[in-house]
N, C-alpha and C positions, 0 to 999 in steps of 0.2 A: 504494500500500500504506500503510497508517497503521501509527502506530508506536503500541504500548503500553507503558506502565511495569507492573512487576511489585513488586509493594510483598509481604515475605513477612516475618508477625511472628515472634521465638521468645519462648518462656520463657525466664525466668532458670533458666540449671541443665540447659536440655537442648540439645544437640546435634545438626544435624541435617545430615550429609553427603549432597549428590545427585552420583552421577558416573554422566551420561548419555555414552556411547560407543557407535561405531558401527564393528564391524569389515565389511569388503567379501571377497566370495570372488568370482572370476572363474571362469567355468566354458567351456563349448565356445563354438569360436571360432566367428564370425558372417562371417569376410571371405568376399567372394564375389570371388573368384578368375577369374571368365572375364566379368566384367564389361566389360571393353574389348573383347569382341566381342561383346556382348550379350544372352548366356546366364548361367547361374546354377551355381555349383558351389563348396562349400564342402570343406574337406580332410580335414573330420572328428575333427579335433584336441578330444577331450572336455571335459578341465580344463586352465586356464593352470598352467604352469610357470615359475618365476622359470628366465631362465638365471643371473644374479651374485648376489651378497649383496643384503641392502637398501639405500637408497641409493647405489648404483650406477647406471647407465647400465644394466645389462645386468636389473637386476631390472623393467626395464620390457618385456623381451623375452622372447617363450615358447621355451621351450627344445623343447616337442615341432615348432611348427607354424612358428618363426621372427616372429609378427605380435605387433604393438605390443597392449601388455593392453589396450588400448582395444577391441582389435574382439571380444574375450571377454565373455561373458554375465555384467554386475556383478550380485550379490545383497548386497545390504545385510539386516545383523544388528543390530539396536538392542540395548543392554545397558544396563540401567538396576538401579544398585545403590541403595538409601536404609539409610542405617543411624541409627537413633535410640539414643541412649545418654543 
C-alpha cells in the first residue's frame, strides 16, 4: 500500500471543521447453531440487544439470543459534518 500526504490550504479568516464518524448498528444474528452436526439453523434473533451499559462486559452480549455482537449483521453509517465559518 503506498502512503500519501495530504497537504490542505486555508485562508486567512476562515475556518474549516471536518468530523468524519462512523456509527455501526448490529442487526439479526448470523450464528449457525447446529453446525457441529452439520446442518444449518439460525435462532432468529432480529436486532442485537446490549444486555449491560457501554463499556461493560455485558454490552458485548445480546440480551435477546445470548451470542457475542460479533455474529450480528454490522451496518456501518458514515457521518460527515463540514462546517465553514
Amino acid at each position: 500500500m503506498k502512503k500519501r500526504q495530504v497537504v490542505v490550504k486555508r485562508d486567512e479568516g476562515s475556518r474549516t471543521i471536518n468530523n468524519n464518524s462512523t456509527t455501526n448498528e448490529y442487526w439479526e444474528c448470523q450464528k449457525n447453531h447446529a453446525a457441529s452436526i452439520g446442518g444449518y439453523a439460525v435462532d432468529g434473533c432480529r436486532e442485537f440487544m446490549a444486555m449491560g451499559a457501554e463499556g461493560t462486559s455485558n454490552a458485548l452480549v445480546c440480551a435477546a439470543c445470548g451470542c457475542h455482537r460479533n455474529f450480528h449483521r454490522k451496518q456501518a453509517h458514515a457521518e460527515v459534518v463540514c462546517e465553514i465559518s
